[in-house]
TORTILO-40070 format. One line per 3 residues: their letters; for each residue x, y, z of N, C-alpha, C. Coordinates in Angstrom, 3 decimals. Example, Ala and Ser with C-alpha at 12.3 -4.5 7.8 and 13.67 -1.06 7.14 Angstrom:
BEGIN
AS = 13.190,-5.690,7.800,12.300,-4.500,7.800,13.200,-3.300,7.800; 12.850,-2.250,7.080,13.670,-1.060,7.140,12.900,0.030,7.870
END
This chain:
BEGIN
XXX = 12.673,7.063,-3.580,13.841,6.234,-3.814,13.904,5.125,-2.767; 13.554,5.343,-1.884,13.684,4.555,-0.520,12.587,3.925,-0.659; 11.530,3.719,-1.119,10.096,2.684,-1.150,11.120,1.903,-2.580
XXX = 11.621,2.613,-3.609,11.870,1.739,-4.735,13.409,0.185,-4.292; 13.902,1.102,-3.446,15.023,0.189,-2.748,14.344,-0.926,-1.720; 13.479,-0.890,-1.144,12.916,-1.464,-0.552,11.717,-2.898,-1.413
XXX = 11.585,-2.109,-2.553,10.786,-3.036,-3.139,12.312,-4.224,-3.932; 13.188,-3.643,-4.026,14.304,-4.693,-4.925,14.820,-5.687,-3.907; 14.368,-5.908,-2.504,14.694,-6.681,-1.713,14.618,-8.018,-1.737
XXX = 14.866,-8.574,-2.087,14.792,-9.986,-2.148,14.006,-10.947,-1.806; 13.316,-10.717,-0.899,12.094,-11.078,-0.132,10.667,-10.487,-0.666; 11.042,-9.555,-1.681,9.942,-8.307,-1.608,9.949,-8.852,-3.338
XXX = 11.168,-8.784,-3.988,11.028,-8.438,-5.067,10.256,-10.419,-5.751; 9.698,-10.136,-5.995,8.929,-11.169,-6.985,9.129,-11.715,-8.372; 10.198,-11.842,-8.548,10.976,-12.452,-9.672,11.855,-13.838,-9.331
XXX = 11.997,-14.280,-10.731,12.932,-15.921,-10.632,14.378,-15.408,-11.386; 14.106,-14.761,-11.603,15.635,-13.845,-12.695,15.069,-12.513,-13.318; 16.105,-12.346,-13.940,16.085,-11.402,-15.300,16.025,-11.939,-16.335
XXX = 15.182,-10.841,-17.324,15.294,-11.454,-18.793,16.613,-10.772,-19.656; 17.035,-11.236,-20.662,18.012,-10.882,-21.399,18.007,-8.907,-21.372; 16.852,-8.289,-21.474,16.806,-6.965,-21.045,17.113,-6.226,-19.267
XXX = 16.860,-7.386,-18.453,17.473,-6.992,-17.165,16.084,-6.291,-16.516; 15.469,-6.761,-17.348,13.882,-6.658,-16.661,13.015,-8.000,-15.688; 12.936,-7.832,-14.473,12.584,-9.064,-13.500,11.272,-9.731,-14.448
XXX = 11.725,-10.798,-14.413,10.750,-11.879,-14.691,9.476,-12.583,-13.840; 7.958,-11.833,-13.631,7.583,-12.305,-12.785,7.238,-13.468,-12.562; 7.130,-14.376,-11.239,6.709,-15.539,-11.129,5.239,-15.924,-11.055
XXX = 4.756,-17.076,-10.854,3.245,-17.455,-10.927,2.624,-17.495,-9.322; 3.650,-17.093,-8.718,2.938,-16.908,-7.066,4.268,-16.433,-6.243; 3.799,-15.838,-4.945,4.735,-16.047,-3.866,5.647,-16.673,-3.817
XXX = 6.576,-16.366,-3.403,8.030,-17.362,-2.468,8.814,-16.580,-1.792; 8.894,-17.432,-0.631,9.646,-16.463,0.506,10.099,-17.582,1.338; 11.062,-17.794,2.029,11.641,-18.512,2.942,11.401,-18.141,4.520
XXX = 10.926,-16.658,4.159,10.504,-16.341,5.935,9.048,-16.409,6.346; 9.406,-16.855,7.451,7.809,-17.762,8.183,7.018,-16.092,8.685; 6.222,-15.703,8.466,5.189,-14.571,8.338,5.428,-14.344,9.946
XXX = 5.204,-15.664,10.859,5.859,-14.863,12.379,7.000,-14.106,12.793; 8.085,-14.233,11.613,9.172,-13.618,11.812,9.080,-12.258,11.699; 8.084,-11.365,10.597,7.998,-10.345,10.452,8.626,-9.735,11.349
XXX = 9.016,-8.278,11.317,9.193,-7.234,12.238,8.038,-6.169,11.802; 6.715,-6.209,11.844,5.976,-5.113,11.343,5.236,-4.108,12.296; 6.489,-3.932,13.831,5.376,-2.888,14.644,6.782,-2.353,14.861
XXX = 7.752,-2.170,14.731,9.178,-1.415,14.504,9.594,-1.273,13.384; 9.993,0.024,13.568,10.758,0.640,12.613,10.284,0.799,11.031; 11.037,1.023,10.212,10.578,0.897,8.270,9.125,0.459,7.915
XXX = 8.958,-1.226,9.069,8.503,-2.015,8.041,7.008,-1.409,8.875; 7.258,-1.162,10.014,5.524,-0.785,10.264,5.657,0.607,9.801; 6.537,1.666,9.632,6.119,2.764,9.325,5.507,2.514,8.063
XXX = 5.931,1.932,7.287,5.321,1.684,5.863,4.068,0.299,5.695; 3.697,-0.179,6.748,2.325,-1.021,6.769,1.543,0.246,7.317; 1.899,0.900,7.885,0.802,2.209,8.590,0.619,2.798,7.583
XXX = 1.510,3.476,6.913,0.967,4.287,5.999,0.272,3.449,4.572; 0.642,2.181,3.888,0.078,1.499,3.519,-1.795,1.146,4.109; -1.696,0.939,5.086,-3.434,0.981,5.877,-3.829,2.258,5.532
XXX = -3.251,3.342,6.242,-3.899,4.554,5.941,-4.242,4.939,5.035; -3.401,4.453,3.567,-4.008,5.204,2.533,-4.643,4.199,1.654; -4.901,3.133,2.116,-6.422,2.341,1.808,-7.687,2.454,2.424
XXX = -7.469,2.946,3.802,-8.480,3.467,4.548,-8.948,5.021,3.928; -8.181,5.618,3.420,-8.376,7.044,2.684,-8.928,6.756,1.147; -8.631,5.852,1.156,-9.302,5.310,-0.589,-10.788,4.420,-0.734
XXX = -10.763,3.869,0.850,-12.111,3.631,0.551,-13.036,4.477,1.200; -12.816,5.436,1.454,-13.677,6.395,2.211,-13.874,7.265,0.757; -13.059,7.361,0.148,-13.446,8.216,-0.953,-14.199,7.597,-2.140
XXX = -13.910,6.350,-2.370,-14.812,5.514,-3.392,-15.632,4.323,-3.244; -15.565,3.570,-1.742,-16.395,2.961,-1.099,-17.908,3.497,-1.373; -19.116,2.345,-0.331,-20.556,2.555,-0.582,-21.074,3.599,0.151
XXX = -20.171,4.237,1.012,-20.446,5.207,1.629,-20.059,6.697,0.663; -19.428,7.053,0.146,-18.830,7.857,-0.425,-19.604,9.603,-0.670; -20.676,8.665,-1.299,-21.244,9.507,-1.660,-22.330,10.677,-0.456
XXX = -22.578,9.532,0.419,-22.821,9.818,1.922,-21.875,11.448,1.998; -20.482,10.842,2.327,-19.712,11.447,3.124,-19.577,12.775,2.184; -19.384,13.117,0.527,-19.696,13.929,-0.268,-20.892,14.993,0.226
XXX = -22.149,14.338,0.510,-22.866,15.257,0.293,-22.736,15.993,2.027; -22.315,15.189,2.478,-22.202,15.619,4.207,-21.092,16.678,4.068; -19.954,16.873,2.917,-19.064,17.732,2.801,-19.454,19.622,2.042
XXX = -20.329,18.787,1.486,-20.870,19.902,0.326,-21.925,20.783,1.280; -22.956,20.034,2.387,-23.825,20.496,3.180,-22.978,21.734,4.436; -21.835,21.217,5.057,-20.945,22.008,5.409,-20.553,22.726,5.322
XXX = -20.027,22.890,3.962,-19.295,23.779,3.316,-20.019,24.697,2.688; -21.762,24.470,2.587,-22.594,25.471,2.278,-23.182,25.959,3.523; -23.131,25.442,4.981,-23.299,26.226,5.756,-22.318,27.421,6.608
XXX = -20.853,26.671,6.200,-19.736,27.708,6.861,-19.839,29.061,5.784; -20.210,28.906,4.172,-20.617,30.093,3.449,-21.319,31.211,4.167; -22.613,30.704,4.467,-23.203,31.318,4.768,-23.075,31.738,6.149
END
C-alpha cells in the first residue's frame, strides 16, 4: 500500500489528467519541476526504496544475466557436494 501511495505522488505519478474512466492518462515523456540535485535519496523512504530497488536488480541480474548459468552450475556442484 505504501509503494502504491508513493507511486500517486505527483512528481512520481506520470500522467497529464484522467480519462473520463479516472484512469491516468500517460504522457509522451518525463516532467518534473524538481532539479534531480534536490533529490533526498540517502535519507529516509526515498533511499530505503532506491536500495532496495538496486538490490533487487542486482538479484535479477545475477539470476538471468551472462553469468547465470556460471553461478547455477557452481550451485548445483555444492549442493552435490554438501549431499555427499
Amino acid at each position: 500500500m505504501l509503494a502504491y501511495n508513493a507511486l500517486l505522488h505527483p512528481e512520481i505519478l506520470t500522467s497529464n489528467g484522467t480519462s473520463s474512466g479516472g484512469i491516468p492518462e500517460p504522457l509522451t515523456g518525463l516532467q518534473s519541476s524538481v532539479n534531480p540535485e534536490e533529490l533526498n535519496l540517502s535519507d529516509g523512504l526515498a533511499a530505503t526504496l532506491v536500495e532496495k530497488i538496486v538490490l533487487h536488480k542486482n538479484r535479477e541480474s545475477q539470476l538471468t544475466g551472462a553469468d547465470a548459468a556460471e553461478t547455477r552450475r557452481k550451485r548445483k556442484a555444492t549442493a552435490e557436494e554438501r549431499l555427499h
